[in-house]
VOGU-3710 file (C-alpha; in Angstrom, 3 decimals, decimal comma):
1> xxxxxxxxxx> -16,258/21,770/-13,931  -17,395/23,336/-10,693  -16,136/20,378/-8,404  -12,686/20,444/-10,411  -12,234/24,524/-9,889  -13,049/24,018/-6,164  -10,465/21,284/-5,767  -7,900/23,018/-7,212  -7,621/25,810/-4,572  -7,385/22,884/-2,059
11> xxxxxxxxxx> -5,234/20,080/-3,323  -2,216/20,449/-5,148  -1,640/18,847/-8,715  1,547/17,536/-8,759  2,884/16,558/-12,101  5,918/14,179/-12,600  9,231/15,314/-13,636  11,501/13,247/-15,798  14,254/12,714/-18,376  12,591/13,050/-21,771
21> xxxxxxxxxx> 15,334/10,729/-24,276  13,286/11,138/-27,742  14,099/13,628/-30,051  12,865/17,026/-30,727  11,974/16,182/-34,199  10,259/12,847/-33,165  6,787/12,428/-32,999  5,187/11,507/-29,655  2,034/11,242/-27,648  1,484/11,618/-23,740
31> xxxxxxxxxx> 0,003/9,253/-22,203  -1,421/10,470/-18,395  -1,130/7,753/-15,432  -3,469/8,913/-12,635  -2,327/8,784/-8,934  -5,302/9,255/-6,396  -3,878/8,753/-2,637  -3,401/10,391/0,853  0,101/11,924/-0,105  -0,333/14,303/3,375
41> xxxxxxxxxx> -1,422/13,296/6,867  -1,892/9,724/8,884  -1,086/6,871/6,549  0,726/9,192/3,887  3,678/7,080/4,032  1,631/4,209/2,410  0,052/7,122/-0,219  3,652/8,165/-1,345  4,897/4,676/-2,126  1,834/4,171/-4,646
51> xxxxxxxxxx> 3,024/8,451/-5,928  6,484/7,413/-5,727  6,343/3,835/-7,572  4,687/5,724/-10,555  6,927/8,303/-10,487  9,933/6,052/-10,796  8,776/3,957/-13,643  7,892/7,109/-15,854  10,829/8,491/-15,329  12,539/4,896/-16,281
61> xxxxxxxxxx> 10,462/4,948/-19,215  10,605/8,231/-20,514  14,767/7,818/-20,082  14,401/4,636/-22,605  12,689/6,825/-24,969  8,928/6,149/-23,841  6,398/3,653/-23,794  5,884/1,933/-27,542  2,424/0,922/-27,966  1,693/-0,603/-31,722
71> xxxxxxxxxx> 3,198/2,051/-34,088  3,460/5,259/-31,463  5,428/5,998/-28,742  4,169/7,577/-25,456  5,895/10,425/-23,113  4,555/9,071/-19,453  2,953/11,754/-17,372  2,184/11,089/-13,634  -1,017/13,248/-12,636  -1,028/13,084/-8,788
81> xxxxxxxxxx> -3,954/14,049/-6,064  -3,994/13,858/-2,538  -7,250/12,258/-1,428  -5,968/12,858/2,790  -7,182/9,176/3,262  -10,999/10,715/2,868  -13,402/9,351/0,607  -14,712/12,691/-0,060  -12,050/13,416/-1,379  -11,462/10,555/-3,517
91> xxxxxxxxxx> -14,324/10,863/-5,291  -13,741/14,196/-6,096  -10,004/13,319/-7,049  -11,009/10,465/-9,389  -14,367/12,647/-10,959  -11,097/15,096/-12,297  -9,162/12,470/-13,687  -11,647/10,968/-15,810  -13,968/14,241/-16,928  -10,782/17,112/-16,647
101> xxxxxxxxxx> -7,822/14,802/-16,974  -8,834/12,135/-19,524  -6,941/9,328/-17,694  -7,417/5,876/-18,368  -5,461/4,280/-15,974  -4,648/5,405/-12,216  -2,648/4,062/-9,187  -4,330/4,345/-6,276  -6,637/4,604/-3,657  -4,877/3,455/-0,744
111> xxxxxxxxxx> -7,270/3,550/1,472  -9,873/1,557/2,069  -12,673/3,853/2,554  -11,296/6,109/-0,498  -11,684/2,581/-2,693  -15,475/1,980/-1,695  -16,216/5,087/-2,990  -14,688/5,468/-6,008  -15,013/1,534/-7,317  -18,058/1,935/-9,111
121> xxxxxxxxxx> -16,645/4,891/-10,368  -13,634/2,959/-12,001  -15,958/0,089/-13,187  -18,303/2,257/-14,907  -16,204/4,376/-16,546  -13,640/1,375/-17,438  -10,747/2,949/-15,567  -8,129/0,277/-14,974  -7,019/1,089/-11,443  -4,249/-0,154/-9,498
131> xxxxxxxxxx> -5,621/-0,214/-5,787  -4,303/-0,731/-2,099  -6,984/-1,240/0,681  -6,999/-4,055/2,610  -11,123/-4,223/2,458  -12,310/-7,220/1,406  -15,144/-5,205/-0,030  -12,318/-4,255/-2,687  -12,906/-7,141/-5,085  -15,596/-9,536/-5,830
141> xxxxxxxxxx> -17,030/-11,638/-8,615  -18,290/-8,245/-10,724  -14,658/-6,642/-10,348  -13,302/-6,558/-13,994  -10,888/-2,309/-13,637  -9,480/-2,938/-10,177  -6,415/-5,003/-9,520  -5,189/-5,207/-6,097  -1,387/-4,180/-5,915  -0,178/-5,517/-2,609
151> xxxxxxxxxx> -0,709/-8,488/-0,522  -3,289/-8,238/2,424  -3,613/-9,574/5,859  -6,000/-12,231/3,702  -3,039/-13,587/2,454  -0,070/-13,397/4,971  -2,185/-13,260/8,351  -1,940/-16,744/8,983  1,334/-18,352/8,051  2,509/-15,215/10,292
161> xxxxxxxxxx> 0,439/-16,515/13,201  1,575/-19,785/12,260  5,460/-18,838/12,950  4,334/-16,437/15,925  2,909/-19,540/17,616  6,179/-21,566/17,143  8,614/-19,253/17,644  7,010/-16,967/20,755  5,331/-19,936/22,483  4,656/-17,692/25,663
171> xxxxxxxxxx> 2,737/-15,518/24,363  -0,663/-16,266/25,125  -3,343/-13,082/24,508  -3,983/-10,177/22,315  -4,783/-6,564/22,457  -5,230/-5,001/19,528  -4,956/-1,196/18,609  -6,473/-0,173/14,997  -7,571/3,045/13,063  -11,592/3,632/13,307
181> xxxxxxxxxx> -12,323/2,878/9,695  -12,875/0,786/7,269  -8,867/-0,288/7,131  -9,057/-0,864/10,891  -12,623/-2,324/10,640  -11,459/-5,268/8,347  -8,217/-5,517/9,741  -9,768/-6,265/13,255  -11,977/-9,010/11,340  -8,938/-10,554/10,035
191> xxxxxxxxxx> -6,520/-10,840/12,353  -9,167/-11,453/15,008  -10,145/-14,661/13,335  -6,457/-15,894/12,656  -4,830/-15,507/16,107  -8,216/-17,123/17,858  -8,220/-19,711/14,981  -4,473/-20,362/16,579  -5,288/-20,834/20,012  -5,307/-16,776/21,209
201> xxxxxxxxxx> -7,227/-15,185/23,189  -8,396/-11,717/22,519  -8,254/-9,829/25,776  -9,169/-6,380/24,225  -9,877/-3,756/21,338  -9,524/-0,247/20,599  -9,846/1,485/17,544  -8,516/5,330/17,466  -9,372/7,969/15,427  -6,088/9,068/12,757
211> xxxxxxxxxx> -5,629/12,362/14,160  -5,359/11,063/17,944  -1,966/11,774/19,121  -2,423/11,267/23,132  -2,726/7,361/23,272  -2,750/7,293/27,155  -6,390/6,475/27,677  -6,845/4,117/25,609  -3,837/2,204/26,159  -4,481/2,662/30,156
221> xxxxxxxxxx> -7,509/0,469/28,852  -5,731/-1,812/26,725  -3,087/-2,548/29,523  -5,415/-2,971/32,248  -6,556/-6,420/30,633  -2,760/-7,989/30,926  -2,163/-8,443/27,116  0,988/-10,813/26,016  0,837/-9,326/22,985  -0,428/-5,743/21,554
231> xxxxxxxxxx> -1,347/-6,278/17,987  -1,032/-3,222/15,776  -2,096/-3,913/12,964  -3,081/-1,841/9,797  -1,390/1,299/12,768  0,530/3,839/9,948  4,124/4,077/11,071  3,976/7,353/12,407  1,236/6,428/14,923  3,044/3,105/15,763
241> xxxxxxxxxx> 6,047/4,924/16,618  3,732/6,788/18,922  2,203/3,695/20,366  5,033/1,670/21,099  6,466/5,011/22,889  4,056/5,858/25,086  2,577/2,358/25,697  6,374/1,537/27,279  6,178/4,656/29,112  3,252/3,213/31,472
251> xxxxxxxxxx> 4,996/0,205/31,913  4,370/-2,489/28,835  6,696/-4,540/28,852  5,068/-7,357/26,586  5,567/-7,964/23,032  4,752/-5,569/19,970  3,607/-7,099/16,672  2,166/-5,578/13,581  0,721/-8,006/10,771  -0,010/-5,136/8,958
261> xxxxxxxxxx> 2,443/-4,239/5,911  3,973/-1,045/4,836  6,455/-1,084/7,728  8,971/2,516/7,834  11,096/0,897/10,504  13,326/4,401/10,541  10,419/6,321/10,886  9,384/4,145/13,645  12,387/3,517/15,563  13,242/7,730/15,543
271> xxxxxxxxxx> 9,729/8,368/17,002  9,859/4,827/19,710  13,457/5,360/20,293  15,618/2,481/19,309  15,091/0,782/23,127  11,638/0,340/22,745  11,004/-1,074/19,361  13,935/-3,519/20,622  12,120/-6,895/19,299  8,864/-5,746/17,337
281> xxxxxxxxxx> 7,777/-8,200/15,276  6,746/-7,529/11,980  5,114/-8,736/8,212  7,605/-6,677/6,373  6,901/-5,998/2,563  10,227/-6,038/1,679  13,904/-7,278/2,519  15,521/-3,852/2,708  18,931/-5,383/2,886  18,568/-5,963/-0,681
291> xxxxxxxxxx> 20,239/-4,365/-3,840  17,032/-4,561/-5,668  15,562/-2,394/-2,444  18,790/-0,192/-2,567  18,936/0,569/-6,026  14,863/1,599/-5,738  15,377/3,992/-2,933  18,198/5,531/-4,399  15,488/6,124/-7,762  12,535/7,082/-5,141
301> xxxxxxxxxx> 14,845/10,044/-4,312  15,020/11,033/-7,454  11,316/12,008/-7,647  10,226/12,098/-3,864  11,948/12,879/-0,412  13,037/10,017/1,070  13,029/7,910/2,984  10,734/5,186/1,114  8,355/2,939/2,715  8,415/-0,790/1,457
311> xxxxxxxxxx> 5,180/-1,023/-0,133  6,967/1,201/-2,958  8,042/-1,763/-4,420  5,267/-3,596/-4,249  3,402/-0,650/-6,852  6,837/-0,577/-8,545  6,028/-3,901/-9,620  2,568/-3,379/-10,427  3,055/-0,429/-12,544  5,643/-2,186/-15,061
321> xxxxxxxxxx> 2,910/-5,235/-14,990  0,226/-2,488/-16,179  2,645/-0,486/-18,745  3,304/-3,960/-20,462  -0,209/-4,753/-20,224  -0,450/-1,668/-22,301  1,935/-2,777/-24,904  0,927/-6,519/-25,470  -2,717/-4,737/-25,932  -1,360/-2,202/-28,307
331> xxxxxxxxxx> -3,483/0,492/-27,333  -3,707/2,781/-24,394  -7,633/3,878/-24,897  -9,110/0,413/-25,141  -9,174/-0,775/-21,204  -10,983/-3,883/-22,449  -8,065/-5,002/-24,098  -5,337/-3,935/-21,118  -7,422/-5,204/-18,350  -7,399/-9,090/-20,376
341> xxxxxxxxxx> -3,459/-8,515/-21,372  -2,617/-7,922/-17,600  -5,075/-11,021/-16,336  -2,484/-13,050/-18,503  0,473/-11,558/-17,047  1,195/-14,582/-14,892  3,868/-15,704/-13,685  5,687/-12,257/-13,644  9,199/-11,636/-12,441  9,390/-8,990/-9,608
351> xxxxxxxxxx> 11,787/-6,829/-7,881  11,576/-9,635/-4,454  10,427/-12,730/-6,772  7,822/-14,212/-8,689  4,406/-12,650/-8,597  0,964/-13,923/-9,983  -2,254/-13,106/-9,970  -5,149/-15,260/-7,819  -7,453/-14,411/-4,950  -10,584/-16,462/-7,117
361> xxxxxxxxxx> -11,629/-18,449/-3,612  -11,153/-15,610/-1,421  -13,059/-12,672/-3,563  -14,190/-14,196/-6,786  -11,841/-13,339/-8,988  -8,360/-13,012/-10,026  -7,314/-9,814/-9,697  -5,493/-9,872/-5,586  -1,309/-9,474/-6,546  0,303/-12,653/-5,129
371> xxxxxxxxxx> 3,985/-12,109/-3,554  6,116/-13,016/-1,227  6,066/-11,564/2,054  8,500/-11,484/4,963  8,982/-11,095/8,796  11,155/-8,833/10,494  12,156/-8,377/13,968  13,699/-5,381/14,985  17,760/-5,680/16,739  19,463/-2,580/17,790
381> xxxxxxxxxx> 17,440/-0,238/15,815  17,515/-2,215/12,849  15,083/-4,423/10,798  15,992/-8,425/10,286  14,087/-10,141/8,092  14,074/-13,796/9,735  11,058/-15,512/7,752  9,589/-15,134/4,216  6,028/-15,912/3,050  5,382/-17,156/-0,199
//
């Protein structure tokens, strides 16, 4: 009770709003859907898509009259907590849900530091959790709560560095620029081993603290070794914009890629300026040209300021897999149940095409979201998706 009173006067609750179709007279439950991300600060962009995919199916559901599970039917409420992309703060977030809140079921972390800290709370307690983090610490054989909602670098790293090699044959060496923590740290291992497994060569690394906002230094460093290519992987949007800016502003001229998803190409391109993004190569999470993409942002505005980032659709997705999870169970308390109904939920028919669920070889079991992926190269300002991943 005392942790829950002191987090309270520092991080806001923020409790879904939506259309409520049923009756006065009818007789209904709540059921609470936990969100536990960075919603402010570096990497917030990433946070909101988990808030905002949540969000927009409870308000989808609660319009159809709410969620029927066995004989009752449940009004969807979206409990949301802003973890800053701390792990402190995590823990602290996810300790409310489950002893204050009574959730059984949250969205969330994104981070990857957040999720190491707050896994064993989830597996003790039974929470099933929808994650993000790109760790590969986040599943392994003992994982039986967490299901990973997006694809990582794991999975789309190399058939990216597959097309880089045959369509930018020029390109020769890497730099690579990535946050100092646990995202960065296992991002660095990835990619690292897929462009040298290609025939790279890794001319430097830097890793930057979130907060940094004067790049100079480092990329003085980072340009002084000649790179073909700087590498920006798991970089939030905000910061890339950043990057690319001031890294053309001493004189890079090379090219930009970022096999790192969760791409806000406006948000990028207004802090770059359109010029020097010209050609920035990309794993996209979504083809925003899309009606399926359209239709979702216009929704997203509904229950978040815009604009959205593309890894909204990727929890989108995940959240309808989990709420009919929660129906073929027929119960919303027994996570036992859920967790087996959702294992079986495979194939599954997303908003960008089919999803299942595998990752056994890579982390011992099969809870990593398989989806397709795409590449984008920015033209004129503008995102192009020009390859998809499957």
């Amino acid at each position: 009770m005392k942790i829950a009173m002191k987090k309270a006067l520092v991080v806001p609750l923020l409790v879904v709003g939506v259309t409520w179709a049923v009756g006065a007279s009818a007789e209904v439950d709540t059921l609470k859907i936990g969100v536990v991300s960075a919603l402010t600060g570096p990497g917030s962009e990433w946070g909101l898509a988990q808030d905002g995919a949540a969000k927009i199916v409870a308000m989808e559901v609660n319009a159809k009259g709410g969620l029927k599970v066995g004989n009752k039917t449940y009004k969807v409420e979206v409990i949301s907590y802003d973890d800053q992309y701390k792990a402190a703060l995590a823990v602290t977030d996810v300790t409310r849900l489950i002893e204050q809140d009574k959730v059984n079921f949250v969205v969330g972390p994104m981070g990857s530091a957040s999720l190491i800290a707050v896994k064993s709370l989830y597996e003790k307690n039974k929470i099933l959790a929808i994650i993000g983090a790109y760790t590969e610490k986040a599943l392994d054989a003992d994982t039986k709560y967490i299901f990973r909602g997006f694809p990582t670098q794991e999975e789309f790293a190399r058939p990216f560095v597959v097309w880089l090699k045959e369509n930018k044959p020029d390109l020769k060496t890497v730099a690579e620029l990535e946050p100092n923590d646990e995202t960065g740290w296992a991002s660095h291992k990835v990619l690292s081993d897929r462009y040298e497994s290609a025939g790279y060569k890794f001319v430097a690394s830097e890793l930057f603290e979130r907060s940094l906002k004067d790049f100079q230094p480092l990329l003085t460093r980072i340009l002084a070794a000649k790179p073909d290519i700087i590498e920006l992987g798991t970089t939030p949007p905000s910061i890339t914009g950043l990057l690319i800016r001031q890294a053309r502003e001493l004189g890079f001229q090379g090219q930009f890629v970022k096999i790192g998803g969760g791409v806000d190409g406006p948000q990028i391109v207004a802090i770059a300026g359109k010029e020097n993004v010209e050609g920035f190569i990309v794993a996209a999470s979504a083809d925003t040209t899309t009606p399926n993409y359209k239709n979702l942002a216009e929704q997203y505005a509904k229950v978040l300021k815009p604009p959205m980032n593309e890894f909204t659709v990727y929890f989108y997705d995940d959240v309808h897999i989990m709420f009919d999870a929660i129906q073929q169970a027929g119960t919303v308390e027994d996570t036992d149940k859920v967790r087996l109904a959702m294992e079986k939920l495979t194939p599954y028919s997303g908003l960008q095409g089919t999803i299942r669920w595998g990752g056994m070889k890579a982390y011992g079991c099969n809870h990593q979201i398989l989806t397709p992926t795409f590449i984008g190269v920015f033209k004129d300002g503008k995102e192009e998706i020009v390859g998809r991943m499957e």
